[in-house]
NUROLUM-897908 format. One record per atom (N, C-alpha, C, CB): residue in three letters; x, y, z. Coordinates in pm, whole numbers, plus 50000, padded with zeros to 5 digits. Glycine has a CB too. Layout:
alaXYZ
...
This chain:
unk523200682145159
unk523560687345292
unk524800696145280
unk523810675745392
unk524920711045289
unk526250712345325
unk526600717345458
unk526830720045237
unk528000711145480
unk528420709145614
unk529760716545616
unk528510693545655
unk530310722845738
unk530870733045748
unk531900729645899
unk529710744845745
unk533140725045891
unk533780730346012
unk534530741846055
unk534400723446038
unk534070744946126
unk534560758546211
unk536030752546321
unk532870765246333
unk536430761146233
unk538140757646341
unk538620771446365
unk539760747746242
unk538580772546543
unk538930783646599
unk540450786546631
unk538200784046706
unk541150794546624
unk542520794046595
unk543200805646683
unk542770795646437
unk544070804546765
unk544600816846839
unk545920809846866
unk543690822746984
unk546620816746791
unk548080809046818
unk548370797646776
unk548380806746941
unk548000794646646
unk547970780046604
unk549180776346491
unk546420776846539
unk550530786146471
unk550870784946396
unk552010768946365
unk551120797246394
unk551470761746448
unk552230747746456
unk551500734246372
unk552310743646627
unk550100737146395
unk549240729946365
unk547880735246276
unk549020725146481
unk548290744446268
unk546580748746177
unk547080743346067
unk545900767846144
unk547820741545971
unk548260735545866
unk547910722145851
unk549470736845862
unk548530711245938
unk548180697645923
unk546920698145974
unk549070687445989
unk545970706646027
unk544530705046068
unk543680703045917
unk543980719946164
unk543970715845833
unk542970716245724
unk543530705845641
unk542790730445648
unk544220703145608
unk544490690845513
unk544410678345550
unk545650690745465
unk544330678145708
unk543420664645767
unk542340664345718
unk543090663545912
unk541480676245756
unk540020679745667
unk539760675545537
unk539820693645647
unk540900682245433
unk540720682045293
unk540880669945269
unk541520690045213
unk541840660645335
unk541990647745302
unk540570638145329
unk543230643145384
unk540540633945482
unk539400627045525
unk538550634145555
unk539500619345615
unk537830644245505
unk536190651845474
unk536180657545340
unk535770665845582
unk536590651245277
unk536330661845137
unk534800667945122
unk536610652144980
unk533790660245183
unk532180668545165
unk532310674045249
unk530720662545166
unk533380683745354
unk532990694745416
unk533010706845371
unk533490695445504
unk533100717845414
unk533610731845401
unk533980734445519
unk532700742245352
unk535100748045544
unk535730746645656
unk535860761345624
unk536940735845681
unk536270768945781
unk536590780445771
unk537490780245900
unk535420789945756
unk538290786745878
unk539860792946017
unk539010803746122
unk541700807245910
unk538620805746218
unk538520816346258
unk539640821546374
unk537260816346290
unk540430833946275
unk541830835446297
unk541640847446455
unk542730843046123
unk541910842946555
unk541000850146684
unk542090861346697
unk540690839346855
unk542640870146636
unk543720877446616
unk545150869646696
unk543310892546673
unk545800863346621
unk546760854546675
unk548120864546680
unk546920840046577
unk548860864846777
unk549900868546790
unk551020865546696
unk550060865846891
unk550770852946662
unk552350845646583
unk551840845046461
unk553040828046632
unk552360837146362
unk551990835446221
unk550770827646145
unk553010830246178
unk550150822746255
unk549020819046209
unk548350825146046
unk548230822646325
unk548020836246093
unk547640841445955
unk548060840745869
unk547520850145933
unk549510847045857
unk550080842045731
unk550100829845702
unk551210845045715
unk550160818645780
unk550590803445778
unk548700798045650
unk550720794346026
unk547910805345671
unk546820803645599
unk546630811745495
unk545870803945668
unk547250824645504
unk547160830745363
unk548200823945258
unk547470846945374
unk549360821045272
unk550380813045230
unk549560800145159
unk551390809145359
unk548480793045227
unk548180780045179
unk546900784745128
unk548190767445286
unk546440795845133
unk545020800445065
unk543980791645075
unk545090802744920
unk544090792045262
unk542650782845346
unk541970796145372
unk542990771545528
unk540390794545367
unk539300799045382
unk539650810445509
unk538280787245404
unk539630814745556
unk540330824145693
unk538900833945698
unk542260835745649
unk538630837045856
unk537320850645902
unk538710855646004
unk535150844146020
unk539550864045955
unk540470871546037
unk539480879446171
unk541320883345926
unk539500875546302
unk539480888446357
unk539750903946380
unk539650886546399
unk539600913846403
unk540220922446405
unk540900927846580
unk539340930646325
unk540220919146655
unk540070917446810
unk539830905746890
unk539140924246848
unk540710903646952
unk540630887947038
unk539670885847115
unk541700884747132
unk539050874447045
unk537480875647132
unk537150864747217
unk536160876147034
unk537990856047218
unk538380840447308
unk537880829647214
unk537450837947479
unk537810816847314
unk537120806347246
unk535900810547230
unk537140793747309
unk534730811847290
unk533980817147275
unk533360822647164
unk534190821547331
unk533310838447153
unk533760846847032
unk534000838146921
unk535040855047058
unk535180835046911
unk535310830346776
unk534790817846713
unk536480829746757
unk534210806746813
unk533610800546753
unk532130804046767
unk534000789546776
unk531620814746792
unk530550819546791
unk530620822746630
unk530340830646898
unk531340830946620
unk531730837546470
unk531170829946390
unk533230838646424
unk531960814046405
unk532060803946317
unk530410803546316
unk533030789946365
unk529550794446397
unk528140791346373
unk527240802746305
unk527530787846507
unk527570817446336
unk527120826446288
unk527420827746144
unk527420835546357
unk528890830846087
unk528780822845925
unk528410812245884
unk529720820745865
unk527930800545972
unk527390789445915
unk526140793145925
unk527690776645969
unk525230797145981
unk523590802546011
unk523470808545858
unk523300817146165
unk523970820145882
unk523790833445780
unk524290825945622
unk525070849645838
unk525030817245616
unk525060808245506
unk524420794845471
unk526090806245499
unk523820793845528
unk522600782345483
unk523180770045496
unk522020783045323
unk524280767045596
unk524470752845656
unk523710745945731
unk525370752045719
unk523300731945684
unk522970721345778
unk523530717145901
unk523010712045722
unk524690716345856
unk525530705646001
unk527100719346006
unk526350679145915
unk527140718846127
unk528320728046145
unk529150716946275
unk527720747146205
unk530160722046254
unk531230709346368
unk532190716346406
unk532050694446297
unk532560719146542
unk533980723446593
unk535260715946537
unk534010721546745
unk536080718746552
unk537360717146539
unk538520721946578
unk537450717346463
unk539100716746696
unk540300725946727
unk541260725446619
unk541020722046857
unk542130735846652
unk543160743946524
unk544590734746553
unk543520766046558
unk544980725746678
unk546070723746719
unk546000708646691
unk546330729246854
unk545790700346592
unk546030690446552
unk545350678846639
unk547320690746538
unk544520682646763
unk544490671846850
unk543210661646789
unk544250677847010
unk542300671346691
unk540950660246618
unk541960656946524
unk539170667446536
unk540940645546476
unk541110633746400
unk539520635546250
unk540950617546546
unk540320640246152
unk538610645046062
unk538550634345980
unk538460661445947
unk538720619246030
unk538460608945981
unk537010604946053
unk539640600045995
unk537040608946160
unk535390609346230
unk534230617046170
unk535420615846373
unk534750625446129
unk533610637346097
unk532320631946015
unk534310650045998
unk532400622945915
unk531830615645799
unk530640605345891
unk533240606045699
unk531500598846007
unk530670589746086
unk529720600246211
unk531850577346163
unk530200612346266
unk529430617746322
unk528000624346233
unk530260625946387
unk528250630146113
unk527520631246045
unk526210626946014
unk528010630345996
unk526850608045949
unk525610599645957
unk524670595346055
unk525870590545925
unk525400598946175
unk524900595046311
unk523650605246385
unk526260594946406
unk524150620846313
unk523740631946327
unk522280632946282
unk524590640046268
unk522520627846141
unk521300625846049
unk520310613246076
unk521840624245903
unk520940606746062
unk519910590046045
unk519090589746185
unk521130571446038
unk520150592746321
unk519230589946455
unk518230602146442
unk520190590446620
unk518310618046366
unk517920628246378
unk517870637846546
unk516790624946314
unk519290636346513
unk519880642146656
unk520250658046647
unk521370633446699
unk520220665446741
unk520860681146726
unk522160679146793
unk519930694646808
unk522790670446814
unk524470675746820
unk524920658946887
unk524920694246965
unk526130655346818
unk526860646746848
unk528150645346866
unk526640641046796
unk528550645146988
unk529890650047051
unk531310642147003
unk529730648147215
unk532480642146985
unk533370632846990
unk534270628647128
unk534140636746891
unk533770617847175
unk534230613047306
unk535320606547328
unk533470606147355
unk536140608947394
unk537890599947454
unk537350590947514
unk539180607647575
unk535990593047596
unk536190582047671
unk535070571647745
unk536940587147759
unk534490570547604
unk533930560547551
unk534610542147559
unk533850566547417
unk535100544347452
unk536590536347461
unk538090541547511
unk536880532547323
unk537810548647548
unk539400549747656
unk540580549147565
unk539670534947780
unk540250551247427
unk541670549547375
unk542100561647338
unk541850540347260
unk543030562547286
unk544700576447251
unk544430585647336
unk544920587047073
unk544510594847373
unk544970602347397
unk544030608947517
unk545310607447289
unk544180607447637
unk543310606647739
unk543360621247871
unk543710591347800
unk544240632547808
unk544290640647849
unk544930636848005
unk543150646247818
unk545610650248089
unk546230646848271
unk545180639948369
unk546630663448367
unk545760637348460
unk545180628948538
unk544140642448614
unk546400619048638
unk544350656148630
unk543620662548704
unk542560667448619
unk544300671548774
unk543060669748478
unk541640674548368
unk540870660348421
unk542010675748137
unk541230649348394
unk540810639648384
unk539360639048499
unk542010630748395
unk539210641948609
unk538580643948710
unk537750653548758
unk539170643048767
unk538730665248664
unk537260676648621
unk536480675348538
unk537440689048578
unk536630663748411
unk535410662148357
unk534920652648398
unk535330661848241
unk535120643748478
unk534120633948523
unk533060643248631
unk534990619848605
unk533670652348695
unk533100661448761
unk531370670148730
unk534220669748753
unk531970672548581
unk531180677648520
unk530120671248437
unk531770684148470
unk530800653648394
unk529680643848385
unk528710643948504
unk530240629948371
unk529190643648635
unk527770642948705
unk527320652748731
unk527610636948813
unk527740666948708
unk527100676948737
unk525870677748642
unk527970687948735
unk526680677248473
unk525660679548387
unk524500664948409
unk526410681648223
unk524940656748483
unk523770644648470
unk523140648748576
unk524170627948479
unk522880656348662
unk522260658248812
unk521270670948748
unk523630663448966
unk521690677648686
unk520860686448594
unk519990689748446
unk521440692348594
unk520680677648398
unk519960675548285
unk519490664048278
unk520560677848181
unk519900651448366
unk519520637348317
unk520070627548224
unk518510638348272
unk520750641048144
unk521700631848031
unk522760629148029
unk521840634947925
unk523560615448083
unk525420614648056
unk525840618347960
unk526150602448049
unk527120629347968
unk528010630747863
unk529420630747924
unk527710643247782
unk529600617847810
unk531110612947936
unk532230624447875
unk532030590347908
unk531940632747763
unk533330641547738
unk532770655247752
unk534140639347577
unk532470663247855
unk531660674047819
unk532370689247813
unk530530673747917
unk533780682047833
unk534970699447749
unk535390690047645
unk536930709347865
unk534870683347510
unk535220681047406
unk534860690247299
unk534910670347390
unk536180695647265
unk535590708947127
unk535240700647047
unk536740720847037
unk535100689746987
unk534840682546918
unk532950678246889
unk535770673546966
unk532720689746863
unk531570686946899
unk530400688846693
unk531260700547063
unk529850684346663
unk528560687746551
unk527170690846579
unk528320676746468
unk526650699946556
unk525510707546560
unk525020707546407
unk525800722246624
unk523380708346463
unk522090710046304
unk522030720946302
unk520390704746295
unk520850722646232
unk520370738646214
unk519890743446317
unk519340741746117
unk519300732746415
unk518760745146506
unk519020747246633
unk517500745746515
unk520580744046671
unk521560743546723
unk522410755746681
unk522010731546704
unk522500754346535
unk523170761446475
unk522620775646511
unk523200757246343
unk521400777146474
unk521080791846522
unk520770796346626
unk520310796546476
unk520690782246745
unk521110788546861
unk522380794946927
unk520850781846923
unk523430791146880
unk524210791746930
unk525010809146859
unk524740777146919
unk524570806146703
unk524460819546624
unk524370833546759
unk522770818446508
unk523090829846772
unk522260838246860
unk523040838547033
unk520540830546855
unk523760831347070
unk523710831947228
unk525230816747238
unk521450826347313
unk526440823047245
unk527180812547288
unk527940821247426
unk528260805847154
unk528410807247493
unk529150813847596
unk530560812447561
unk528870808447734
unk531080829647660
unk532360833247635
unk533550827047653
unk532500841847683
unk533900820447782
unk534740817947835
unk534690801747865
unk534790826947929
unk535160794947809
unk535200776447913
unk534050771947819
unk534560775148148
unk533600774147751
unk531690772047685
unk531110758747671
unk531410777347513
unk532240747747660
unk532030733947653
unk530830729847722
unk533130727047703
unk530560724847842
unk530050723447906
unk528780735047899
unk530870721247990
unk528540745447967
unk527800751147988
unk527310755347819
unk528250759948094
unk527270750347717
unk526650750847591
unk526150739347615
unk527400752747463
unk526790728947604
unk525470711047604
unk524630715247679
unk525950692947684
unk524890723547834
unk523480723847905
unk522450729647862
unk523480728748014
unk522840742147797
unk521600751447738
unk520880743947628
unk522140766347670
unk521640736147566
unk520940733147430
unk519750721247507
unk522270725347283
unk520490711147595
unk519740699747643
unk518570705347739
unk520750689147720
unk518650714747782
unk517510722247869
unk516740725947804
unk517750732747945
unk516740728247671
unk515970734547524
unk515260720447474
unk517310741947378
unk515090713047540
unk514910700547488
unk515830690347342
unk513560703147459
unk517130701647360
unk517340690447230
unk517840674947272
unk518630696747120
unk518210667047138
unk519140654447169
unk520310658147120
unk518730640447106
unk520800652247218
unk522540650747207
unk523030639847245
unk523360660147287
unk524060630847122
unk524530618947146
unk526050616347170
unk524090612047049
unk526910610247187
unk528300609647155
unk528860597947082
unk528980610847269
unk529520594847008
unk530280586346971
unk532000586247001
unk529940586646848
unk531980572346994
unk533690575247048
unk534720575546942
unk534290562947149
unk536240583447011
unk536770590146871
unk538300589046964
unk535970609846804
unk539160589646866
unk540750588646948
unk540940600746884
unk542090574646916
unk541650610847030
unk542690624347003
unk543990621147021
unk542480636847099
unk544620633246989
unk545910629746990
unk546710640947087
unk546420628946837
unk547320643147141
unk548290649147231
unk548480659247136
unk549610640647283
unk548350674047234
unk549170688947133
unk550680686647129
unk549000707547220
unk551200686447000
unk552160686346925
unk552340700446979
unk551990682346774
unk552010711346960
unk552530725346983
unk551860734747061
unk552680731646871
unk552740743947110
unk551870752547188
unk550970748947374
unk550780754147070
unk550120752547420
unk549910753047554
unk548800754647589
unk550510760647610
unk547700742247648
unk546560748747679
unk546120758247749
unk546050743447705
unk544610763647730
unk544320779047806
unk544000778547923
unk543260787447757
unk543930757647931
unk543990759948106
unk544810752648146
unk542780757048197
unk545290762748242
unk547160755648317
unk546060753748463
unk549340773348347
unk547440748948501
unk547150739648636
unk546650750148798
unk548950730048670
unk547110761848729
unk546880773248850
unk545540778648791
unk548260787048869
unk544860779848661
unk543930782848657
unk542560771948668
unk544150789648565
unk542990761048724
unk541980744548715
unk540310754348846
unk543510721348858
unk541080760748930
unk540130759049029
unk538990775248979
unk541100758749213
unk539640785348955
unk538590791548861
unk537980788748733
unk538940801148837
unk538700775548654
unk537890768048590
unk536300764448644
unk538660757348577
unk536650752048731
unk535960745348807
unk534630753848849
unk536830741148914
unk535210766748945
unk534290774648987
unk533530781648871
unk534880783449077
unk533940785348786
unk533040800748707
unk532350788448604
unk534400818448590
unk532730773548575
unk531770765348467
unk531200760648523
unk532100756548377
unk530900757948698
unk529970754148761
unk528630765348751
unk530550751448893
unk529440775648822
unk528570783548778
unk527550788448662
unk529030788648793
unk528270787648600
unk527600792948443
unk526660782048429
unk528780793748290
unk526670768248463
unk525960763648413
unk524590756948505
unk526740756848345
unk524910761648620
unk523890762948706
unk523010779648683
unk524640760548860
unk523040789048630
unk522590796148571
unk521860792848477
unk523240801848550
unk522900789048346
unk521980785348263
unk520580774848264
unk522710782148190
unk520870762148345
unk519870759548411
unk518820766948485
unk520260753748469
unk518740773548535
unk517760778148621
unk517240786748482
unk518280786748781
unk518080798348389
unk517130807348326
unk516350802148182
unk517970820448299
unk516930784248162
unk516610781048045
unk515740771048124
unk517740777047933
């Protein structure tokens, strides 16, 4: 099997470091690649310096984009299992090994890493907190299937996941409105539970003034994608 995490990176120069050597340490059967989303600060260098795997952008293409990038070098390279990974220290790649087996043995197309499953470390604000329960019943009112973490980047995909997503990811917020497309495609998707950890550095891309065009444009999107898939 080779397996491949994609870690999307825009401004990560605090944490992309202790990310891959989390990797190298507890995944040694992965492969991993940076996708460097043209970062403002030192990111780049912070990976040329340690001579990690890096797909430099040449243009900021969001979350989105760049982890599109990522599945698309995993497609076009003959990976089995491909897995998100945020760049800012908050996964834990002591899981990766157990999502894997879980991936394979049940013969599942994508298995998520969930906070809140077991409710333990690191449980994100009390108002994210309520937009994804939000979006648990949205995505369950439309697909049928609970997913109690459904903005977890933490997510592993097969091959034919993999080349969906190659082919067609969304730009902006994609969490959510990606599980729907794939689960409307008939795939399976499972979760297991996993402890994060609080960003050590830097600032998420959604602040508290942008929660309600969150809310609105991933409702949307994924009531779309429903209807055209």
């Amino acid at each position: 099997m080779k397996k491949l995490v994609i870690i999307p990176a825009y401004n990560e120069q605090g944490g992309i470091e202790k990310t891959v050597w989390d990797i190298k340490k507890h995944a040694p059967d992965f492969d991993y690649v940076v996708i460097n989303d043209c970062s403002s600060d030192r990111t780049l260098e912070v990976c040329r310096n340690n001579g990690f795997h890096t797909i430099n952008l040449p243009v900021n293409l969001g979350i989105g984009g760049s982890v599109q990038t990522g599945y698309l070098y995993a497609w076009r390279n003959g990976y089995d299992v491909a897995v998100q990974f945020d760049g800012d220290g908050q996964h834990n790649a002591e899981y990766l090994e157990e999502m894997a087996d879980k991936l394979i043995k049940e013969k599942l197309d994508m298995v998520i890493g969930s906070r809140y499953i077991k409710k333990e470390g690191f449980q994100s604000s009390g108002l994210r907190r309520v937009g994804i329960r939000y979006f648990t019943c949205l995505i369950k009112w439309i697909t049928g299937k609970k997913i109690t973490d459904p903005t977890s980047g933490m997510r592993m995909a097969g091959r034919d996941v993999i080349e969906i997503y190659a082919k067609d990811y969304p730009k902006d917020y994609p969490e959510p409105e990606s599980v729907v497309a794939i689960l409307r495609k008939g795939k399976k998707v499972d979760e297991i539970p996993v402890q994060m950890n609080a960003r050590e550095e830097g600032v998420s891309s959604i602040s508290p003034r942008k929660s309600v065009y969150y809310m609105v444009k991933v409702s949307l999107a994924i009531l779309i994608a429903a209807i055209r898939r």
